[in-house]
C-alpha positions as CSV (number, residue, x, y, z in Angstrom):
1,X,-35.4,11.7,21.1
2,X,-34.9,8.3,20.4
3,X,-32.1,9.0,17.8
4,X,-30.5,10.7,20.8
5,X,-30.9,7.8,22.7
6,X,-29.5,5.8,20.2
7,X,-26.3,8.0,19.7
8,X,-25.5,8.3,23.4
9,X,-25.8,4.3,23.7
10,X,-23.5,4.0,20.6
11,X,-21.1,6.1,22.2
12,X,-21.5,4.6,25.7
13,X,-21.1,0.8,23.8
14,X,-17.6,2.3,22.4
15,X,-16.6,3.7,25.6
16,X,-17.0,0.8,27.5
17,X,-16.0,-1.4,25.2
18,X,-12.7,0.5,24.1
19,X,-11.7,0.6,28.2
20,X,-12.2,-3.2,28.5
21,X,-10.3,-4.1,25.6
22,X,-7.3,-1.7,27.2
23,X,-7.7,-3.4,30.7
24,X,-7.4,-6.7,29.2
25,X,-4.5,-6.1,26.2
26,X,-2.5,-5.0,29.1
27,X,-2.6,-8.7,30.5
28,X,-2.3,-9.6,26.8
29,X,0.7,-7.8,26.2
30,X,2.8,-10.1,28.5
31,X,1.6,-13.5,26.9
32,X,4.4,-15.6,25.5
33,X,4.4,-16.1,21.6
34,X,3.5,-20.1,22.3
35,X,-0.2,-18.7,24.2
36,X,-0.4,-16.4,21.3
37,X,-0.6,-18.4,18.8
38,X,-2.5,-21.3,20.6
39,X,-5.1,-18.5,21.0
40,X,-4.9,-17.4,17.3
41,X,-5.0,-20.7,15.9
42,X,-8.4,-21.3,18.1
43,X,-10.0,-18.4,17.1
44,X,-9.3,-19.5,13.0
45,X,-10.1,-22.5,13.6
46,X,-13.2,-21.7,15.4
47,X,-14.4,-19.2,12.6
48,X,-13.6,-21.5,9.8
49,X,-16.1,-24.1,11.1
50,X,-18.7,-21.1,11.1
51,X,-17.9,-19.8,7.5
52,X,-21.0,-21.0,5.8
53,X,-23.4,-20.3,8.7
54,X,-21.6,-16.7,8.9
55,X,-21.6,-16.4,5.0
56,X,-25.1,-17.2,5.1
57,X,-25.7,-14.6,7.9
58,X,-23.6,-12.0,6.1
59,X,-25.7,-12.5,3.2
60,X,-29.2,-12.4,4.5
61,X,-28.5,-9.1,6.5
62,X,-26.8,-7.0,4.0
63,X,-28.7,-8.5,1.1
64,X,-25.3,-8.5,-0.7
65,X,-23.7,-11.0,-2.4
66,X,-23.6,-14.7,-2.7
67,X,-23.9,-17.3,0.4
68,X,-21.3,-19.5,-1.3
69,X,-18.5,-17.2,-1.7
70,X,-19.2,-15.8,0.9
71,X,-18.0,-18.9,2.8
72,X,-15.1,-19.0,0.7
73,X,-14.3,-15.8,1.5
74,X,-14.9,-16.7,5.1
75,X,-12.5,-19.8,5.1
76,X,-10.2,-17.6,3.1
77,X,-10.3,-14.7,6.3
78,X,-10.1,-17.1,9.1
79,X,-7.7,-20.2,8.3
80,X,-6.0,-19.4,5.1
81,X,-5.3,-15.5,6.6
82,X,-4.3,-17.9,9.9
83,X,-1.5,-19.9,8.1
84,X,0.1,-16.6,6.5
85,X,1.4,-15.4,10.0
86,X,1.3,-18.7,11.6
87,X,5.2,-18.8,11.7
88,X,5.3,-14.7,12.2
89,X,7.0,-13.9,15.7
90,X,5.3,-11.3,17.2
91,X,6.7,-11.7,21.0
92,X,10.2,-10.8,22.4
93,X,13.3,-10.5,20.3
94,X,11.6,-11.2,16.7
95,X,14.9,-10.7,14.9
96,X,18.9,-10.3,15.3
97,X,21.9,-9.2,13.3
98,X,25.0,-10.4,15.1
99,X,26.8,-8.2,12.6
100,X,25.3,-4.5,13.3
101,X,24.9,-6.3,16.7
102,X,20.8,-5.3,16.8
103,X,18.1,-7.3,18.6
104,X,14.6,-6.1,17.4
105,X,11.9,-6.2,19.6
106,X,7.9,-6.7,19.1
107,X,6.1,-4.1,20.7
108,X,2.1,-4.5,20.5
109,X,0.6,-1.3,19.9
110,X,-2.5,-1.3,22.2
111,X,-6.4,-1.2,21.2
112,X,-7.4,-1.3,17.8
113,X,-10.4,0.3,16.3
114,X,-11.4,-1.9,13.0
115,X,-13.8,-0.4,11.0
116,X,-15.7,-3.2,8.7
117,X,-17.8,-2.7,5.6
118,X,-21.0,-4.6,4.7
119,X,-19.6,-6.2,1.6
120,X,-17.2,-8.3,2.8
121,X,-18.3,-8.1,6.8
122,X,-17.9,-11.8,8.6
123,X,-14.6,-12.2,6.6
124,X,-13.2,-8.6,7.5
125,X,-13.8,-9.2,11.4
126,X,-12.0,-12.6,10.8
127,X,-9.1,-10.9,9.4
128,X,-8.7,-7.8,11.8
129,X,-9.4,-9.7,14.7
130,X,-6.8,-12.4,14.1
131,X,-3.9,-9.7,12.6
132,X,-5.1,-7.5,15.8
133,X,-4.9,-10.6,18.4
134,X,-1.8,-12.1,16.9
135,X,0.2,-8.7,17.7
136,X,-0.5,-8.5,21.2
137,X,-3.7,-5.8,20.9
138,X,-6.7,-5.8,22.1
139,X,-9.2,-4.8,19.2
140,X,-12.8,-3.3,18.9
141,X,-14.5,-3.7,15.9
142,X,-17.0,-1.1,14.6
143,X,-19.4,-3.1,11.8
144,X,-21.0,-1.0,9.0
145,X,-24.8,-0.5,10.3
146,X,-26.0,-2.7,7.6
147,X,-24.0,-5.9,8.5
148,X,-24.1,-5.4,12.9
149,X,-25.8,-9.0,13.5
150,X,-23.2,-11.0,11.6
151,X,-20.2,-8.9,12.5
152,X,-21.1,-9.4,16.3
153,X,-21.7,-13.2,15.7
154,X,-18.5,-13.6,14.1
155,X,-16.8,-11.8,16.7
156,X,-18.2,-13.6,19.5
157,X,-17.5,-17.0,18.1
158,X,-13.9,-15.9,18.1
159,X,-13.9,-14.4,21.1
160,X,-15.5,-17.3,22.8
161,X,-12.8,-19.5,21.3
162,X,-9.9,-17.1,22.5
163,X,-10.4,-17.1,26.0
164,X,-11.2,-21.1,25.7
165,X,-7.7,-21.3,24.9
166,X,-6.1,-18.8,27.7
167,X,-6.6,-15.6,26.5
168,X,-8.0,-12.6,29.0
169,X,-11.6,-11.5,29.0
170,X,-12.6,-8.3,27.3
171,X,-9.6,-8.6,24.0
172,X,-12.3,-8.6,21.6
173,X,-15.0,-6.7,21.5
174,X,-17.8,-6.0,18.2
175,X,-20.4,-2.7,18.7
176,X,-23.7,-4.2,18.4
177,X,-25.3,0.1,19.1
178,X,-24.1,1.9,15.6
179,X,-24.0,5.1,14.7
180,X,-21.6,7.9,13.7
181,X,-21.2,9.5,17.0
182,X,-20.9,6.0,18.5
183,X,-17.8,5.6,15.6
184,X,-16.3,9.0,16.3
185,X,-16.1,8.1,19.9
186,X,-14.3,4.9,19.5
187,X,-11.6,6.7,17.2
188,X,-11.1,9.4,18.9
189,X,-11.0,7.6,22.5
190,X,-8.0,8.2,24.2
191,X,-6.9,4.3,24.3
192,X,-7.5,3.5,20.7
193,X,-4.1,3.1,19.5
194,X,-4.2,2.9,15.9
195,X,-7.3,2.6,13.5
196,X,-8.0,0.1,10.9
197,X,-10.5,1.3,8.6
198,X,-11.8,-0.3,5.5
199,X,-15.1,0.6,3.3
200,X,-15.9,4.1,1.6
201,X,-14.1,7.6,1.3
202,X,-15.9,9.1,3.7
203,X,-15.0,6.3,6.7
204,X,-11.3,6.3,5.4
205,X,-11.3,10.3,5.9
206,X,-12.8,9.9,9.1
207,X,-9.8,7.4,10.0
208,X,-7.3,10.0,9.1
209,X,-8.5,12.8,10.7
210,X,-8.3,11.6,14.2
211,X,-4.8,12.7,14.9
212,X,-3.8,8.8,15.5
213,X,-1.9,6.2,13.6
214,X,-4.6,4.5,10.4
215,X,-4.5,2.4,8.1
216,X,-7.3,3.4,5.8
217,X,-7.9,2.0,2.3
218,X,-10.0,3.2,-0.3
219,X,-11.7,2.1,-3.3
220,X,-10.4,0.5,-6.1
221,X,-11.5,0.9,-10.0
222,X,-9.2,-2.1,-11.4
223,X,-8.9,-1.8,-14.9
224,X,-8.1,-6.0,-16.7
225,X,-6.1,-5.9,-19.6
226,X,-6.4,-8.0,-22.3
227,X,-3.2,-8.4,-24.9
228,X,-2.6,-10.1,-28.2
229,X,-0.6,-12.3,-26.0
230,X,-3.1,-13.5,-23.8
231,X,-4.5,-16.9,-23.4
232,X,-7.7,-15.4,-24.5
233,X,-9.6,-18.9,-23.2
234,X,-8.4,-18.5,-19.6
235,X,-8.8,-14.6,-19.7
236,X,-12.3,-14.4,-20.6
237,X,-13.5,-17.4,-18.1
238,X,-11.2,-16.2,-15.2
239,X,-12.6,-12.2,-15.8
240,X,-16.5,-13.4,-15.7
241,X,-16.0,-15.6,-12.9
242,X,-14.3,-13.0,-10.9
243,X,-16.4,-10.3,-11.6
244,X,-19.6,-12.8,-11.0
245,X,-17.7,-13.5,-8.0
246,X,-20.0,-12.7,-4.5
247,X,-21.7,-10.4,-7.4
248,X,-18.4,-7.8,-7.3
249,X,-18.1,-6.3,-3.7
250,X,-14.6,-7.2,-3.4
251,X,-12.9,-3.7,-4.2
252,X,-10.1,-5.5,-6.4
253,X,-12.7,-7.0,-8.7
254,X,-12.2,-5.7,-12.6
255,X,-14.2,-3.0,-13.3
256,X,-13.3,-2.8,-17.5
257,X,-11.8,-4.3,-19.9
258,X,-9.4,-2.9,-21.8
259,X,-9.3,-5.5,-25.0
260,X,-6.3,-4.9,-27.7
261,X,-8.3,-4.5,-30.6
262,X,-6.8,-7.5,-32.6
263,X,-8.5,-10.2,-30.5
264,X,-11.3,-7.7,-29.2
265,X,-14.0,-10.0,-30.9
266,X,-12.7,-13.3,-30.0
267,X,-12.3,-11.9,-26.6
268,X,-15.6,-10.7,-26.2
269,X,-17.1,-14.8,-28.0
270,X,-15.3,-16.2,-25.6
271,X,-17.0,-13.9,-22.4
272,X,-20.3,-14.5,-24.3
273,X,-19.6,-18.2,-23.7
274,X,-19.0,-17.8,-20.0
275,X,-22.1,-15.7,-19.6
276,X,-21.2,-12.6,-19.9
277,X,-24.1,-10.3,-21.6
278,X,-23.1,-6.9,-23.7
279,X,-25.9,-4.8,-23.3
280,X,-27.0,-2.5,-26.2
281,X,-26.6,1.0,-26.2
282,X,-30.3,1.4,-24.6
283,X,-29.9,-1.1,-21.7
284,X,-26.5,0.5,-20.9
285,X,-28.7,3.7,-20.8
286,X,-31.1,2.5,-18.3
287,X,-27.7,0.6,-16.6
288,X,-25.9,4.2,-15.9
289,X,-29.5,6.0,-14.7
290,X,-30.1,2.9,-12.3
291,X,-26.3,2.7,-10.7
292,X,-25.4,6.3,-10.1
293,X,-27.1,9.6,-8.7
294,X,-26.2,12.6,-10.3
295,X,-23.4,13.6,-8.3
296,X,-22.0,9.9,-8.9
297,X,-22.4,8.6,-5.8
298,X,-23.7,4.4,-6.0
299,X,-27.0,3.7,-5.6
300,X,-26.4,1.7,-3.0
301,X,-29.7,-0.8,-3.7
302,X,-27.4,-1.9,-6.7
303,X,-24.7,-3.6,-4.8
304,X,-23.7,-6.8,-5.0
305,X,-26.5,-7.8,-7.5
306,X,-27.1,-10.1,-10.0
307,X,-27.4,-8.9,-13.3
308,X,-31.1,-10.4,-13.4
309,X,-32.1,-8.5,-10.6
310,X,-30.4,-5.6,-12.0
311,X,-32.0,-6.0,-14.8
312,X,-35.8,-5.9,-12.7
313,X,-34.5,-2.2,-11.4
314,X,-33.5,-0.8,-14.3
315,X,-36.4,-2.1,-16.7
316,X,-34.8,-4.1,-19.0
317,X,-34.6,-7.5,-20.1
318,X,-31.4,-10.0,-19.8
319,X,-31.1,-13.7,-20.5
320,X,-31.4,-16.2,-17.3
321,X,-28.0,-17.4,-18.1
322,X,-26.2,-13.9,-17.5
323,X,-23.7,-14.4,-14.5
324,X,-22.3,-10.4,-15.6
325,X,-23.9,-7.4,-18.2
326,X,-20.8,-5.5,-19.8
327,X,-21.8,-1.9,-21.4
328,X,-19.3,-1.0,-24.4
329,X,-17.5,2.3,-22.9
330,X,-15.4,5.2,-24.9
331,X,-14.8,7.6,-22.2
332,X,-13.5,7.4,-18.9
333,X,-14.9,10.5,-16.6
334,X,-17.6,12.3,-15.1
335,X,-19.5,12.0,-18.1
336,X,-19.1,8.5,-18.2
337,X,-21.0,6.8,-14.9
338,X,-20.0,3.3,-15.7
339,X,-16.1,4.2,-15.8
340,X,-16.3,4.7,-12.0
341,X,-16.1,1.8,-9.6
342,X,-18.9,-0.7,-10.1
343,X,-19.8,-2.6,-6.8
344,X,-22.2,-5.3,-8.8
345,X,-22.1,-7.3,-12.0
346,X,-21.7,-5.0,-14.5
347,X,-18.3,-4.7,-16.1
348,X,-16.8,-1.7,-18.8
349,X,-15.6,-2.6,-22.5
350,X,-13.3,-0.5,-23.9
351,X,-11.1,-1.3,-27.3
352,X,-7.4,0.1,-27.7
353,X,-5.0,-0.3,-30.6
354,X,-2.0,-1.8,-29.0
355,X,-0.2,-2.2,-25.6
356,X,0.4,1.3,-25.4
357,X,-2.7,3.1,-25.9
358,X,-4.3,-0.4,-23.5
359,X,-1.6,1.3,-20.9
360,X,-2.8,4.9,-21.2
361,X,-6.5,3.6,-21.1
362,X,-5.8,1.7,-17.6
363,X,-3.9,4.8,-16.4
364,X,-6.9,7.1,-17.4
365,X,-9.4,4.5,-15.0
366,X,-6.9,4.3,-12.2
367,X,-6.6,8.1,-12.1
368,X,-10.4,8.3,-12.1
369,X,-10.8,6.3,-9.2
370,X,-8.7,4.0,-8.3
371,X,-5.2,5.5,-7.6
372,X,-2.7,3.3,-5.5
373,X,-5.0,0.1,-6.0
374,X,-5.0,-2.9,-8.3
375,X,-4.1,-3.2,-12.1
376,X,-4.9,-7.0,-13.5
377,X,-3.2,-7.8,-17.0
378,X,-3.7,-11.2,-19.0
379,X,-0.8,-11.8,-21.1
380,X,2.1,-13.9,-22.3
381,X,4.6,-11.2,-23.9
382,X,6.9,-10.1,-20.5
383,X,7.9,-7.2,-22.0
384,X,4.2,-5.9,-21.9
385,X,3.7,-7.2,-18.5
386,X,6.6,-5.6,-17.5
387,X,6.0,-2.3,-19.0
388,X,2.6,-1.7,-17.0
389,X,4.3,-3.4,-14.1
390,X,6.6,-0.1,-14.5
391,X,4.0,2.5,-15.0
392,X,0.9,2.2,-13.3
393,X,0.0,4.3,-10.2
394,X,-1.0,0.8,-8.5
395,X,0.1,-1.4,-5.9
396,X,-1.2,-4.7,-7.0
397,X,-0.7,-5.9,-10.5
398,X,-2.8,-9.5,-10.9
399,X,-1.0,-11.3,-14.1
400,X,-2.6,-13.9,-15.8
401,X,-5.4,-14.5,-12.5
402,X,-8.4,-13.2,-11.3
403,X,-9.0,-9.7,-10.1
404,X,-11.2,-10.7,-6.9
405,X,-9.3,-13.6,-5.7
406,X,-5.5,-13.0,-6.9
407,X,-5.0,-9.0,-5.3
408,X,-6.6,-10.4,-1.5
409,X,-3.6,-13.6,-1.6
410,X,-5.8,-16.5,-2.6
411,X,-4.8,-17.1,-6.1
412,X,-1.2,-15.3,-5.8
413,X,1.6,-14.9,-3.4
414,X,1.0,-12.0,-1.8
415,X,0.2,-11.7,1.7
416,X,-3.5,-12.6,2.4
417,X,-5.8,-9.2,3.5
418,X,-9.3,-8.5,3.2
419,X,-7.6,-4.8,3.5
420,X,-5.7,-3.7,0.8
421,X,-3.4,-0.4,1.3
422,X,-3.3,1.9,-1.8
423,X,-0.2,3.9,-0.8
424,X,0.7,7.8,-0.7
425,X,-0.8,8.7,-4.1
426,X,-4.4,6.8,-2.8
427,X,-4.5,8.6,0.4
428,X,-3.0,5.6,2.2
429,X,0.4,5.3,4.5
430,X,0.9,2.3,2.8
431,X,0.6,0.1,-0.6
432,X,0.6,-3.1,1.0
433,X,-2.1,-5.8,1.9
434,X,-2.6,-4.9,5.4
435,X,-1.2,-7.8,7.7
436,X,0.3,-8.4,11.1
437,X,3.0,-6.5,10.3
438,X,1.2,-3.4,10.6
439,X,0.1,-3.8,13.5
440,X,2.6,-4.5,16.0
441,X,6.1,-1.7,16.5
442,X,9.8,-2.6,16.9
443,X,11.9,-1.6,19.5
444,X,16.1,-1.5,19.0
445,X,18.4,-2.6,21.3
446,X,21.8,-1.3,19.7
447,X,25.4,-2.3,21.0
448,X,28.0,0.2,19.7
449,X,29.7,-0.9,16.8
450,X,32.2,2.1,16.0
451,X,34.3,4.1,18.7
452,X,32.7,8.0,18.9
453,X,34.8,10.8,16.5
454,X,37.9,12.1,19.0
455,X,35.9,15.4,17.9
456,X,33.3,14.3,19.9
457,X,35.3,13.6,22.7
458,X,37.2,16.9,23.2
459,X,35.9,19.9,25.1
460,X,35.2,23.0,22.6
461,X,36.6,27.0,23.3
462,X,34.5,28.3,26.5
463,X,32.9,31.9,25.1
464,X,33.5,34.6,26.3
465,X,30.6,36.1,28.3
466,X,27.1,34.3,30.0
467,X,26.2,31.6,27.8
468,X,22.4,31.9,29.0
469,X,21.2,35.7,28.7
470,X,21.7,38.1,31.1
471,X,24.3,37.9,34.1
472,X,22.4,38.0,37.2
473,X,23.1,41.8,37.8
474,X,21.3,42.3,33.9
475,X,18.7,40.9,35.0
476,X,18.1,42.1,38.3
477,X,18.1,45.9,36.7
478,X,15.8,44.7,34.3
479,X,13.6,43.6,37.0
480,X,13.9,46.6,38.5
481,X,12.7,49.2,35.6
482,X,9.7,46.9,34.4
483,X,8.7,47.3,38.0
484,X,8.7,50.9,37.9
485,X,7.3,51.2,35.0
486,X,3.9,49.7,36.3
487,X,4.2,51.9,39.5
488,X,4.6,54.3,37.5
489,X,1.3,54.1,34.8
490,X,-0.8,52.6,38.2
491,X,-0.2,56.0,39.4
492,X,-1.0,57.9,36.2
C-alpha cells in the first residue's frame, strides 16, 4: 500500500508540477530577450556560487564521485554553459537574409521534461534548466531516485534566483516524489512539449516512446588511441587524469586504450608514473566478476569508485597511490565484460600493430557499445587523425585532450553540454552536444522572391462529366435501392 501511495504522489507531484510550469511559460513566452537573459544570467550566477556546496551534496547522496570535480563540473554546468549562449538570441526575429528576403523567428517550444542521472545530477539540472529557460520554456526536471535531494536543491536555488530577477512563478519545477509511474506521467502529460532525457538505455527508450519530440542520449564506450605520433608524456597524464576524473561517471570518459604496439611499453611507464595500476591476470578476474552481472548489466555499487575501494569489493589488493586499475584486454564482446562501458576507475589495454588495425580496434568498441558517441585519439601525424576522423561511427573525436573534459566543451571548442547526442546510428535524432539550439523552433516569414510559372497561372481543360462522384440523380437512385434493400431483408 504504501508503494501505491508513493506512485499516485509521484504522479500527482508531475501533474501539478507539469500544469504550473505551462501556466507560467505562457507568461514566459512573451518576455523580451533583455529579461531573458537577465534571468539566465541570475540563475548561473546563482548556481555557480553553490557549486561546491551542491557538488558536495551530489556526492554524499549518490555516493558517487568526487566533491571536487564535482564542483568543477558544477561551475562548468552553470556559468561556463551560461557564457556559451550568452550572446544566442532566442526572442523575435533571431536572423535575416535580405537576399532570400527571410526573417526567422524564435519560437519557444513549451514545457520541458529533463530527465537527470545520478552521476552527474547538480550539474545536469544546471544545464537543462538554463538551455530550457533561455528558450522561452518552462521546464520540469525528473532527478534519478538516487540523486532527488541535490537535484531539488539545485533547482530551487535557480529558481529562487529567476523570479528574483523578473521571471514568473512556477517556470521551474524539480520532482522531489520519484518513481516510474510518477516519470511516465510527466512524459506522457499532454503539456510536455519535448523531452530531454539523459542516463541509461532503458530511460532513453522511455523518452522515445512517448509519441513526442526527445532528445535522448545514450551511453558512450570511448575507445583513446594512442599513435607512434603521440606526445606519449601528455597522453598518458591527460588519459589517467581523466579517467580518475569524478572516478569516471562522465559517459565520454576513455574506457580503453588502444596503444600502437611500438610505444605500447613506454606508454604504459609513463601511465604507471601517473598512477595508473595494471592488474594481473587474477585481479582482472576478480575486476570482471565484481563489475558486471551475468547478463552484463553494471553493478551498480561499482560506480564512480576509487580503485581502492574497488579493490575492498572485489578482494584484492592495490597500491594507495592508484588514482585508475587498467586490465590488459584481447577481445572486445560479450565474452569480454571489461570491453563494455566502465562507469568507475578501471580502464581496458589493448595493443595493435599500426594505425589501421588501432582503427578497426576502436571501431570494434564503438560498435559494442558506444555507437554515435565519442572517439579520443592522441597524436601528431594529421593524416592518422584524419583517417579516424573519416571513419568512426562517432560524433565527437577528442584530439590530443582528455576524454571527460574535452567531448562536454571544457577543454575544446565545442558547444558546452552535460548531454551529448549520439546521432541516428546511436538511437539519437541528433549527434550534437545538446544546447539551446534544440530547444527552441523557427518560424519563416518569406517574401516572394520569383514571379509564379504562367503555368500556374492559367486555367486547365474543364472534364467532361461530375468531377466529384455521382450527379445528384446517381446518387439519389442509389439511395433509393440500398433503402429497399433493407426493407426488403427486414421483411424476410
Amino acid at each position: 500500500m504504501a508503494e501505491l501511495d508513493k506512485d499516485l504522489l509521484s504522479i500527482q507531484q508531475a501533474r501539478s508540477m507539469v500544469e504550473a510550469a505551462h501556466s507560467a511559460q505562457q507568461i514566459w513566452a512573451q518576455a523580451g530577450q533583455a529579461l531573458v537573459d537577465r534571468v539566465c544570467e541570475a540563475m548561473a550566477e546563482a548556481a555557480y556560487r553553490a557549486a561546491e556546496r551542491l557538488g558536495r551534496m551530489a556526492s554524499e547522496e549518490t555516493g558517487y564521485g568526487v566533491p571536487e570535480h564535482k564542483k568543477l563540473k558544477n561551475e562548468f554546468g552553470s556559468r561556463m554553459v551560461w557564457e556559451s549562449i550568452r550572446d544566442i538570441k532566442t526572442v523575435g526575429v533571431v536572423r535575416h537574409d535580405p537576399h532570400k528576403r527571410i526573417y526567422e523567428i524564435a519560437w519557444p517550444m513549451g514545457v520541458v521534461a529533463a530527465l537527470t542521472p545520478s552521476t552527474n545530477p547538480t550539474s545536469t539540472v544546471m544545464n537543462k534548466i538554463l538551455i530550457s529557460v533561455k528558450a522561452r520554456n518552462g521546464v520540469v526536471v525528473a532527478p534519478h531516485p538516487t540523486a532527488v535531494n541535490c537535484c531539488v536543491e539545485t533547482a530551487r536555488v535557480m529558481a529562487q534566483a529567476a523570479v528574483e530577477a523578473g521571471a514568473p512563478e512556477g517556470l521551474i519545477h524539480c520532482m522531489s516524489q520519484v518513481s516510474l509511474p510518477g516519470t511516465n506521467e510527466l512524459l506522457s502529460h499532454r503539456r510536455t512539449a519535448v523531452i530531454l532525457a539523459t542516463g541509461g538505455g532503458p530511460m532513453v527508450r522511455a523518452a522515445h516512446s512517448q509519441g513526442k519530440p526527445a532528445y535522448g542520449v545514450g551511453p558512450g564506450n570511448v575507445p583513446v588511441y594512442v599513435d607512434r605520433s603521440a606526445d606519449l608524456q601528455k597522453a598518458a597524464r591527460y588519459i589517467v587524469a581523466s579517467k580518475a576524473f569524478d572516478h569516471s561517471v562522465i559517459c565520454a570518459t576513455e574506457q580503453a586504450v588502444v596503444a600502437d604496439k611500438p610505444i605500447a611499453a613506454r606508454l604504459e611507464q609513463l601511465m604507471k608514473a601517473e598512477g595508473a595500476h595494471f592488474m594481473d591476470e587474477a585481479q582482472t578476474e576478480a575486476m570482471r566478476r565484481l563489475l558486471f552481472h551475468p547478463d552484463g548489466g553494471i553493478n551498480a555499487a561499482t560506480v564512480g569508485k576509487s580503485p581502492q575501494v574497488l579493490a575492498g569489493m572485489a578482494g584484492i589488493q592495490v597500491p594507495a597511490s592508484a588514482r585508475i586499475l587498467v586490465a590488459r584486454l584481447n577481445k572486445v564482446g560479450r565474452e569480454e565484460p571489461l570491453s563494455r562501458e566502465k562507469l568507475t576507475t578501471v580502464l581496458g589495454w589493448y595493443e595493435e600493430e599500426g594505425w589501421e588495425a588501432g582503427c578497426d580496434r576502436c571501431i570494434e568498441m564503438i560498435r559494442f557499445g558506444g555507437r554515435g558517441h565519442s572517439l579520443m585519439i592522441h597524436a601528431e601525424d594529421e593524416k592518422v587523425i584524419m583517417a579516424f576522423a573519416l571513419e568512426k561511427p562517432v560524433f565527437r573525436i577528442g584530439v590530443n585532450t582528455m576524454g571527460t573534459l574535452g567531448a562536454v566543451g571544457l577543454t575544446t571548442s565545442v558547444m558546452p553540454s552535460m548531454t551529448l547526442g549520439s546521432g541516428g546510428i546511436g538511437g539519437a535524432i541528433t549527434g550534437d552536444n545538446i544546447t539551446v539550439h534544440h530547444l527552441f523552433n523557427i518560424k519563416r516569414l518569406a517574401y516572394e522572391t520569383s514571379a509564379p510559372p504562367e503555368a500556374a497561372m492559367r486555367a486547365g481543360a474543364v472534364p467532361a462529366g461530375p468531377l466529384f462522384g455521382p450527379d445528384p440523380q446517381q446518387l439519389e437512385s442509389i439511395v433509393q435501392e440500398v433503402v429497399q434493400e433493407i426493407l426488403g431483408s427486414s421483411r424476410a
